[in-house]
N, CA, C and O atoms as a GROMACS GRO file, in nm:
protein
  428
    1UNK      N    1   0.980   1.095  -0.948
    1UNK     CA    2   0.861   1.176  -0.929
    1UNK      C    3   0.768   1.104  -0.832
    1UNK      O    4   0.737   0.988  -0.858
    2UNK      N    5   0.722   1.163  -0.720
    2UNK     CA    6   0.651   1.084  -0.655
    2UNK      C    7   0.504   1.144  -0.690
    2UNK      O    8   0.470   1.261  -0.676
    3UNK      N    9   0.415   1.023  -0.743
    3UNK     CA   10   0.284   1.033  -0.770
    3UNK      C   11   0.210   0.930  -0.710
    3UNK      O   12   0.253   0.822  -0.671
    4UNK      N   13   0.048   0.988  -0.706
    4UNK     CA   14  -0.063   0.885  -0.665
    4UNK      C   15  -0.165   0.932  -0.754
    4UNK      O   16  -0.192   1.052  -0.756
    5UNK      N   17  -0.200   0.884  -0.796
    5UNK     CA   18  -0.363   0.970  -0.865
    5UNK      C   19  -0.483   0.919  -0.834
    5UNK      O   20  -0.511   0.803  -0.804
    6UNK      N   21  -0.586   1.061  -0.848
    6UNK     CA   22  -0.705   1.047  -0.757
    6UNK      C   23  -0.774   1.036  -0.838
    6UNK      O   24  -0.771   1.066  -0.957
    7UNK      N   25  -0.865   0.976  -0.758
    7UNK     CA   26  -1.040   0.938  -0.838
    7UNK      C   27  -1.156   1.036  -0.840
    7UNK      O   28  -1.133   1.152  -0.807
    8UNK      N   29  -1.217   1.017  -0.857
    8UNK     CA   30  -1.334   1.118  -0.863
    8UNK      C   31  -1.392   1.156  -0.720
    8UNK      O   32  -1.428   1.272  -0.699
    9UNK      N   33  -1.398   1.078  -0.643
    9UNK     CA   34  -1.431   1.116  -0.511
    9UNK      C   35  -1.305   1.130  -0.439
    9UNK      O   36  -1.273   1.090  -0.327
   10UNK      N   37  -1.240   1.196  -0.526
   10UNK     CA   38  -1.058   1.293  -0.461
   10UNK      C   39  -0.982   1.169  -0.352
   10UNK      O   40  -0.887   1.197  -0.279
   11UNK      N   41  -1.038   1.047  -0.356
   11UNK     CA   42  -0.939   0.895  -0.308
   11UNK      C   43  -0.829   0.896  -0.336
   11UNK      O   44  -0.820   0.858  -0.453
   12UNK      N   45  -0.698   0.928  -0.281
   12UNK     CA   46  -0.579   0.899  -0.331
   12UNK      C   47  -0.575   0.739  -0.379
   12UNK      O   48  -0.641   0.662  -0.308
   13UNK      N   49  -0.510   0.685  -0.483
   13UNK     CA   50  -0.489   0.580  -0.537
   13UNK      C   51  -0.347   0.546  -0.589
   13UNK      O   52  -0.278   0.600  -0.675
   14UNK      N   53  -0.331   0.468  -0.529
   14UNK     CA   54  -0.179   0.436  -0.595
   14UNK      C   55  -0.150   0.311  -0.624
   14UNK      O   56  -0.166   0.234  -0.530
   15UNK      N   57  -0.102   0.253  -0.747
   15UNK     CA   58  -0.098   0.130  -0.810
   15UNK      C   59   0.044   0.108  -0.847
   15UNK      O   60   0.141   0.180  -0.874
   16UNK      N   61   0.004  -0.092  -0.833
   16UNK     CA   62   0.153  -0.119  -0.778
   16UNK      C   63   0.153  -0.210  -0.890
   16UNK      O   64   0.053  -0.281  -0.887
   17UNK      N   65   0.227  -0.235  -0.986
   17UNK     CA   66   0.205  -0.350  -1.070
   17UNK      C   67   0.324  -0.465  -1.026
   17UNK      O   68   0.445  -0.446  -1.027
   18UNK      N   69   0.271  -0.555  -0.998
   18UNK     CA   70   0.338  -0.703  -0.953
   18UNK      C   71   0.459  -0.738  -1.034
   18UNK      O   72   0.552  -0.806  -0.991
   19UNK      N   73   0.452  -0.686  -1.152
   19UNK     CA   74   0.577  -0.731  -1.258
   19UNK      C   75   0.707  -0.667  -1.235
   19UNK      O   76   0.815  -0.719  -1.260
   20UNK      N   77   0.690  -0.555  -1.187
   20UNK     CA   78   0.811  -0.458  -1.096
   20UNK      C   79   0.840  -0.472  -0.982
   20UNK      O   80   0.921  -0.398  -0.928
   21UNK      N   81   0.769  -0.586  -0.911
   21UNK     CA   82   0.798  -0.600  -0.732
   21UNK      C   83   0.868  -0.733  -0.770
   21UNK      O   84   0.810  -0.817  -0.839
   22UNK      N   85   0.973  -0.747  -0.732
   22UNK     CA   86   1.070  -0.853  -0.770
   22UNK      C   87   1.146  -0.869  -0.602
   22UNK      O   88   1.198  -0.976  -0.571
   23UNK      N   89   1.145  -0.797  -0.544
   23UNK     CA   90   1.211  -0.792  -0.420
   23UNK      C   91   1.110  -0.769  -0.314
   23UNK      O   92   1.009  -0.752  -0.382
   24UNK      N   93   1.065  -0.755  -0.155
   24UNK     CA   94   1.043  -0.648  -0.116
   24UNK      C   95   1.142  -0.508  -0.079
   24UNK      O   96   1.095  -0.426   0.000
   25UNK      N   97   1.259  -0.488  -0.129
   25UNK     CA   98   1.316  -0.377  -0.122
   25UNK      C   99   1.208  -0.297  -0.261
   25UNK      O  100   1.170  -0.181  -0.248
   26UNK      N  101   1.172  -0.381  -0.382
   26UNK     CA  102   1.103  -0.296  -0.527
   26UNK      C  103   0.980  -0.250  -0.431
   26UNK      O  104   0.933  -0.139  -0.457
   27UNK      N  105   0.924  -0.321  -0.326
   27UNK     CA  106   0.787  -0.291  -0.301
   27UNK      C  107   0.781  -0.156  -0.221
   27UNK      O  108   0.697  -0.069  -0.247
   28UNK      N  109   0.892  -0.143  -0.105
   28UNK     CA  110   0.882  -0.023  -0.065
   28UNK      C  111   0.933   0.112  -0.151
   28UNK      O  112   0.895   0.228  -0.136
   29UNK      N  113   1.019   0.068  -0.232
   29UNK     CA  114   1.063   0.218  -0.329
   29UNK      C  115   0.947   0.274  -0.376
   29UNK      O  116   0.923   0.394  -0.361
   30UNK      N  117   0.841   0.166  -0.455
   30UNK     CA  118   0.731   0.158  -0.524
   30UNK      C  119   0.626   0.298  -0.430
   30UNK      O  120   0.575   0.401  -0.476
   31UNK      N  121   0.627   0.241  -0.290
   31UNK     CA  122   0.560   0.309  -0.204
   31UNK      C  123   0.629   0.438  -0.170
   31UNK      O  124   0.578   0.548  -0.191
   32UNK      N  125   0.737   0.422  -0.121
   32UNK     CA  126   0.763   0.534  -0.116
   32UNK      C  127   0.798   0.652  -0.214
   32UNK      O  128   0.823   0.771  -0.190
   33UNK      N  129   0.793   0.591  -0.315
   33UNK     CA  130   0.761   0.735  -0.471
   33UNK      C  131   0.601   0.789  -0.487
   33UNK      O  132   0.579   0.876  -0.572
   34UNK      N  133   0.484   0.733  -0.398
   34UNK     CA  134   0.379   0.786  -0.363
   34UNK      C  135   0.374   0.883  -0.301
   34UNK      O  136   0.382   0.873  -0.179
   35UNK      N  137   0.357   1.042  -0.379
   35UNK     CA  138   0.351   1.173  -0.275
   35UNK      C  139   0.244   1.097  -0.173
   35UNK      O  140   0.292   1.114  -0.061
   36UNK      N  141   0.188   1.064  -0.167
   36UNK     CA  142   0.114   1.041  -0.012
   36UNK      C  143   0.206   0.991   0.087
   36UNK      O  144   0.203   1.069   0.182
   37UNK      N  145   0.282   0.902   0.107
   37UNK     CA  146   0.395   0.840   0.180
   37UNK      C  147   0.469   0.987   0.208
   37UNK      O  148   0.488   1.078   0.126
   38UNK      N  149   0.497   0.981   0.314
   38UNK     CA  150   0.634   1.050   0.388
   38UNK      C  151   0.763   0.975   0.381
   38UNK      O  152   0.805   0.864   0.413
   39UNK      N  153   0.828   1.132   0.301
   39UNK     CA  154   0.986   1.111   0.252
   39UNK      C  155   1.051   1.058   0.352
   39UNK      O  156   1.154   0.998   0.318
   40UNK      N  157   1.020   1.059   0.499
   40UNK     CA  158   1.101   0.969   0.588
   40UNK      C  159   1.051   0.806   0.582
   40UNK      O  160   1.088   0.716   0.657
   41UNK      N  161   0.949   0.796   0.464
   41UNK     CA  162   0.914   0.659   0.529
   41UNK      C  163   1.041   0.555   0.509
   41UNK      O  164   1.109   0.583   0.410
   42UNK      N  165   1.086   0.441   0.584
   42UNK     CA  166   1.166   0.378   0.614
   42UNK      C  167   1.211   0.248   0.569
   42UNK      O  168   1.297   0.170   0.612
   43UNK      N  169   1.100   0.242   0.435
   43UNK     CA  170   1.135   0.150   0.389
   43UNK      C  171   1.120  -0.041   0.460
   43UNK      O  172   1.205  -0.127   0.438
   44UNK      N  173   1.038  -0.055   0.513
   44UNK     CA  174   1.061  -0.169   0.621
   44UNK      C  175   0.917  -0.185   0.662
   44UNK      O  176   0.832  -0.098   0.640
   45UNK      N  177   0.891  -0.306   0.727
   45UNK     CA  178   0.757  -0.336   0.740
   45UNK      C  179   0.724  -0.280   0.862
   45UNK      O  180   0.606  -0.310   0.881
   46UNK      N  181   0.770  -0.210   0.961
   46UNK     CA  182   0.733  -0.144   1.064
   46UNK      C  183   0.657   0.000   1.012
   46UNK      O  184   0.545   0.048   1.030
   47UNK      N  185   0.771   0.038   0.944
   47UNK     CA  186   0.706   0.211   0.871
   47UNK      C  187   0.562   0.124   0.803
   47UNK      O  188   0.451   0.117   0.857
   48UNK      N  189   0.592   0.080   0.704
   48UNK     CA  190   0.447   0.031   0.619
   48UNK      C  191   0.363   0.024   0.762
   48UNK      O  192   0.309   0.129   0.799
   49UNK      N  193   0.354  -0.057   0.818
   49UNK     CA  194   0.242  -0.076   0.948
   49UNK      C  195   0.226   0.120   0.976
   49UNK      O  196   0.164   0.196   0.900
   50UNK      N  197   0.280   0.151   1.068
   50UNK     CA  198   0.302   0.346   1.088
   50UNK      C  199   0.234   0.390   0.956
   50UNK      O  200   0.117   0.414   0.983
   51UNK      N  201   0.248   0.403   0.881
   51UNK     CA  202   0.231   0.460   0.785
   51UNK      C  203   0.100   0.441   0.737
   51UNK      O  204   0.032   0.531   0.688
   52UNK      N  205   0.056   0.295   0.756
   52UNK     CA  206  -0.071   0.259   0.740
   52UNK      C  207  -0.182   0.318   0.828
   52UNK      O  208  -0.287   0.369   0.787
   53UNK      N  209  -0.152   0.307   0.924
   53UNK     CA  210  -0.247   0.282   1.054
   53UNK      C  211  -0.255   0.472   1.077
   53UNK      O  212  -0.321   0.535   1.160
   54UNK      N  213  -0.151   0.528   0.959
   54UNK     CA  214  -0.198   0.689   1.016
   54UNK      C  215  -0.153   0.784   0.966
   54UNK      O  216  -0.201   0.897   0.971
   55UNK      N  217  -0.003   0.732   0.882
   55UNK     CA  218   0.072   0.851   0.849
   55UNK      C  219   0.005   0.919   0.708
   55UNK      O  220   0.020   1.029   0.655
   56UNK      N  221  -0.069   0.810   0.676
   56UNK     CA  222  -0.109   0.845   0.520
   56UNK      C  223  -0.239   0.924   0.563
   56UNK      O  224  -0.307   0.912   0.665
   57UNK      N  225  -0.252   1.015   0.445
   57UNK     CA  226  -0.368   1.133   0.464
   57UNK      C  227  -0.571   0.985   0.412
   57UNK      O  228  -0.552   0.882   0.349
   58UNK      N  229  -0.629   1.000   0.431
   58UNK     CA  230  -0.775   0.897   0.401
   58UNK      C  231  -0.802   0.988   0.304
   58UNK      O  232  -0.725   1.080   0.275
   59UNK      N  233  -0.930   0.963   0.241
   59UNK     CA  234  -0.897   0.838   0.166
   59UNK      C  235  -0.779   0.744   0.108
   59UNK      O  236  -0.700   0.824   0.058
   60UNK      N  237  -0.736   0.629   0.093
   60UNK     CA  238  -0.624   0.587   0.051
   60UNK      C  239  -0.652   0.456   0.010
   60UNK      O  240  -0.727   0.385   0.076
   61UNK      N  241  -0.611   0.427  -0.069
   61UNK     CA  242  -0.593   0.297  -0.159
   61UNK      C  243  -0.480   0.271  -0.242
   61UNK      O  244  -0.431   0.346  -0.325
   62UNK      N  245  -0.433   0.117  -0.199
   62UNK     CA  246  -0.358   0.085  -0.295
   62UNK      C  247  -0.361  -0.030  -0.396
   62UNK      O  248  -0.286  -0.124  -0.367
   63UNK      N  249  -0.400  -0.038  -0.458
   63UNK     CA  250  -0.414  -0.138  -0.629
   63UNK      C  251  -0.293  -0.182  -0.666
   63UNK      O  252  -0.206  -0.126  -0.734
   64UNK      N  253  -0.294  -0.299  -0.610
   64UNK     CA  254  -0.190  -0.435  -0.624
   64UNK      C  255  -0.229  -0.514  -0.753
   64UNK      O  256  -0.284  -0.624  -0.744
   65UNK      N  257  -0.195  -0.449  -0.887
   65UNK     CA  258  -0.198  -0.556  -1.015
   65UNK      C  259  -0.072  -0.645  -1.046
   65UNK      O  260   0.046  -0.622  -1.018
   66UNK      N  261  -0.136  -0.765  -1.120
   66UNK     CA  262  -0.029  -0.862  -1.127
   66UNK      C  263   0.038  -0.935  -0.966
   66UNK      O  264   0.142  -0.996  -0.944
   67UNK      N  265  -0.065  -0.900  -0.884
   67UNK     CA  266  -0.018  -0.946  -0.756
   67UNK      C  267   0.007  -1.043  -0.693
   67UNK      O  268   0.042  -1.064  -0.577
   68UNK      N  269  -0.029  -1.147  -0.848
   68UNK     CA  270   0.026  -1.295  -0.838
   68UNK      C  271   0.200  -1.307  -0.861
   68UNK      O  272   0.279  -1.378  -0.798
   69UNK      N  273   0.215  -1.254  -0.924
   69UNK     CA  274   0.370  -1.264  -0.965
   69UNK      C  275   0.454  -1.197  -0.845
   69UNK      O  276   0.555  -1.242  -0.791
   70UNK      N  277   0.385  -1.075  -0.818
   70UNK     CA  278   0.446  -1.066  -0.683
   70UNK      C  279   0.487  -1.134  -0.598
   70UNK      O  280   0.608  -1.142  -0.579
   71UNK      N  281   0.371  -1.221  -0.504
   71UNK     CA  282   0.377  -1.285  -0.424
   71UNK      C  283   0.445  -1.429  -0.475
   71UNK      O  284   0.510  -1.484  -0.386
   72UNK      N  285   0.442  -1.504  -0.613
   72UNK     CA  286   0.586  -1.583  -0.664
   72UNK      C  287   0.715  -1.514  -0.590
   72UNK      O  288   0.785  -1.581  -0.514
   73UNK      N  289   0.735  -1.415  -0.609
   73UNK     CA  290   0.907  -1.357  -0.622
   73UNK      C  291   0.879  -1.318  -0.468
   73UNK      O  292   0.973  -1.358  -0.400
   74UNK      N  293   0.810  -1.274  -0.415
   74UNK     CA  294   0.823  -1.227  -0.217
   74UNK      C  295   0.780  -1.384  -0.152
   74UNK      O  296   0.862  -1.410  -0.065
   75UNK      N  297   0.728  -1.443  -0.159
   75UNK     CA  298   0.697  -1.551  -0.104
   75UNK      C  299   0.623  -1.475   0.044
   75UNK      O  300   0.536  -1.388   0.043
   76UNK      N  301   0.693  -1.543   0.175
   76UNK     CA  302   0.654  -1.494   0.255
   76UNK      C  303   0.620  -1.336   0.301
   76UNK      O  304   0.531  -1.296   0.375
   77UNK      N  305   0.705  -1.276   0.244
   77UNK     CA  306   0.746  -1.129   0.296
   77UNK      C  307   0.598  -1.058   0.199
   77UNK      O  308   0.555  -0.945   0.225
   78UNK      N  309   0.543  -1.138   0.099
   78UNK     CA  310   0.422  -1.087   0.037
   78UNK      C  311   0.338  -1.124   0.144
   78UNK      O  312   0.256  -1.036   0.168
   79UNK      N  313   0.328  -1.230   0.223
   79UNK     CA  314   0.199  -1.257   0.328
   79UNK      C  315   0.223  -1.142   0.404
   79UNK      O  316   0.122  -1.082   0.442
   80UNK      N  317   0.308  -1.106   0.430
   80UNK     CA  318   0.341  -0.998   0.577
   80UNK      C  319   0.319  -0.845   0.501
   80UNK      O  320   0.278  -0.748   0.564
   81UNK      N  321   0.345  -0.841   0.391
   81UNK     CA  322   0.278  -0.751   0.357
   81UNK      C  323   0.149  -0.710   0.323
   81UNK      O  324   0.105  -0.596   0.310
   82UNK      N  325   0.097  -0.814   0.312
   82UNK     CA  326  -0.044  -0.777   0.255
   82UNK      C  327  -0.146  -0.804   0.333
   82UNK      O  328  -0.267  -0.790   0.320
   83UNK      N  329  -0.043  -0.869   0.463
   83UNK     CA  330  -0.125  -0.905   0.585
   83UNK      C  331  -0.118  -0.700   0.688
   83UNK      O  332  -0.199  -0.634   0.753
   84UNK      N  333  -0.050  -0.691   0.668
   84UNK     CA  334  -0.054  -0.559   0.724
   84UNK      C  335  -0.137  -0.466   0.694
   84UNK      O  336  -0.203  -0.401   0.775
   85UNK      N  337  -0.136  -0.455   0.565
   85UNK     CA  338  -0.280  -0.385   0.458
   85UNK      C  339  -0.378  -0.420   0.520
   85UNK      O  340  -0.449  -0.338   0.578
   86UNK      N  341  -0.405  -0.569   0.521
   86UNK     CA  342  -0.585  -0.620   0.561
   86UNK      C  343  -0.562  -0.558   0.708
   86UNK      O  344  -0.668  -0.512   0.750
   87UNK      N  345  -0.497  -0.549   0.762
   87UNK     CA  346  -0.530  -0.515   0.902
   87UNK      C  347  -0.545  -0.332   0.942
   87UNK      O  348  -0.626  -0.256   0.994
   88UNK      N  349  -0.419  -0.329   0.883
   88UNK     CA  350  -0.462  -0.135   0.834
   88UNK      C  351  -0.624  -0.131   0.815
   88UNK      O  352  -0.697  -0.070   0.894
   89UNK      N  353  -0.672  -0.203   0.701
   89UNK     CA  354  -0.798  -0.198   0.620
   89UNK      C  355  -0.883  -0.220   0.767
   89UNK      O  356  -0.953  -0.124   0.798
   90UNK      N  357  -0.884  -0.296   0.827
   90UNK     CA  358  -0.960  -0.373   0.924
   90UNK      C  359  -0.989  -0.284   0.973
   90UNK      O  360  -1.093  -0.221   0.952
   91UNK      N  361  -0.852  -0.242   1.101
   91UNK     CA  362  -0.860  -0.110   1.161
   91UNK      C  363  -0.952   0.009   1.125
   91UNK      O  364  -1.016   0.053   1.220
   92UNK      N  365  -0.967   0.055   1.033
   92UNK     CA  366  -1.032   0.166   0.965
   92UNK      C  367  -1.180   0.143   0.976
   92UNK      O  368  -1.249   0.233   1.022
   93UNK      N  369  -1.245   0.005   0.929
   93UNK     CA  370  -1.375   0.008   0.903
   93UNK      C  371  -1.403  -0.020   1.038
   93UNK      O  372  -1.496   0.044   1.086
   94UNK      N  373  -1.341  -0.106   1.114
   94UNK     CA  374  -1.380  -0.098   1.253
   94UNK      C  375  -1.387   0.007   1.327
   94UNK      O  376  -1.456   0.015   1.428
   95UNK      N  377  -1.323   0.086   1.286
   95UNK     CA  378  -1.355   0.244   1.313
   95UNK      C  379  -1.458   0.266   1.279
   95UNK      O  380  -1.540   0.292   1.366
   96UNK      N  381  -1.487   0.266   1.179
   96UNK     CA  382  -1.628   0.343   1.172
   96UNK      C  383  -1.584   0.471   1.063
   96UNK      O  384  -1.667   0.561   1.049
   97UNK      N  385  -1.453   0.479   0.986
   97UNK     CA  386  -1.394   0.578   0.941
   97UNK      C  387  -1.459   0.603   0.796
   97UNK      O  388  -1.442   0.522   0.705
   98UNK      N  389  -1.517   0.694   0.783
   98UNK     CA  390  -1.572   0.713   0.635
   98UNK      C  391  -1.445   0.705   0.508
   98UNK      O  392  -1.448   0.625   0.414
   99UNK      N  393  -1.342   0.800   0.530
   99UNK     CA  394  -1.253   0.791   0.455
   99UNK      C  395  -1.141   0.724   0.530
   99UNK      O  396  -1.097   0.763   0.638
  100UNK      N  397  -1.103   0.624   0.465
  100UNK     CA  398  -1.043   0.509   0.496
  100UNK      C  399  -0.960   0.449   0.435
  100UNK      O  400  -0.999   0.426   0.320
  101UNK      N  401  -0.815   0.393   0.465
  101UNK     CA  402  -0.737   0.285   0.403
  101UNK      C  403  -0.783   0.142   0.322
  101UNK      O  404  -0.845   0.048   0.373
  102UNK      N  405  -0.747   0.149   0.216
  102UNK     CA  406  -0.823   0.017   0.141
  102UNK      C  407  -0.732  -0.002   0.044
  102UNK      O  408  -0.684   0.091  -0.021
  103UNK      N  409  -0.692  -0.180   0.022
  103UNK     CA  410  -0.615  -0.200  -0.105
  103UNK      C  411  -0.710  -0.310  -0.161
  103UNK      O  412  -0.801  -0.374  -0.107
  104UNK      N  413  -0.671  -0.310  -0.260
  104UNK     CA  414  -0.735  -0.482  -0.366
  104UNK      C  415  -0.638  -0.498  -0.455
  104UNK      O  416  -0.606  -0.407  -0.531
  105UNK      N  417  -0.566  -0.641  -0.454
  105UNK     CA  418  -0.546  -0.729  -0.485
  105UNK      C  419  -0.600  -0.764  -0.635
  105UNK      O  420  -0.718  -0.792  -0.658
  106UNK      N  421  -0.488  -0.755  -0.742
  106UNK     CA  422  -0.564  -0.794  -0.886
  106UNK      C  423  -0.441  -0.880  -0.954
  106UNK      O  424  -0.318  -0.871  -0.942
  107UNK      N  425  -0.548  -0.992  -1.050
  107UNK     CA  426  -0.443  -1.050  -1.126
  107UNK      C  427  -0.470  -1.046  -1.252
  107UNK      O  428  -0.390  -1.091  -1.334
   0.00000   0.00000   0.00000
């Protein structure tokens, strides 16, 4: 079932719990079972970047819990991921974009 659920100010939100990302292959399935993600997304850190920077509808957020354990089991491939996010994120406010890409990081 691909789900995201929204907040009160209709924010798509989609939460990732760290205890199920054991791979980054778990991290993109994770994402791509988000109806917000496009069924072509590709699974791979290029789509995540694409996908970030536009394919996804704004508001958007994603809630990384347990995101310590994550980044144990991805090591690097968690920096490159979450380095892509902050920069997605970046992109946006440097825009000037009211509704905007945003994740946080929880442990």
């Amino acid at each position: 079932m691909r789900r995201c659920s929204h907040s009160r100010k209709n924010e798509l939100i989609f939460t990732i719990d760290g205890r199920e990302i054991l791979t980054s292959n778990d991290f993109h399935a994770k994402l791509k079972a988000c109806s917000a993600v496009p069924d072509f997304y590709g699974q791979n850190l290029d789509a995540l970047s694409d996908t970030l920077f536009g394919l996804v509808e704004r508001p958007f957020m994603i809630v990384w819990t347990n995101a310590s354990v994550s980044q144990a089991n991805l090591g690097e491939e968690f920096d490159k991921i979450t380095e892509i996010m902050a920069e997605a994120a970046k992109h946006d406010e440097d825009m000037g974009l009211e509704e905007r890409f945003e994740f946080e990081l929880v442990d």
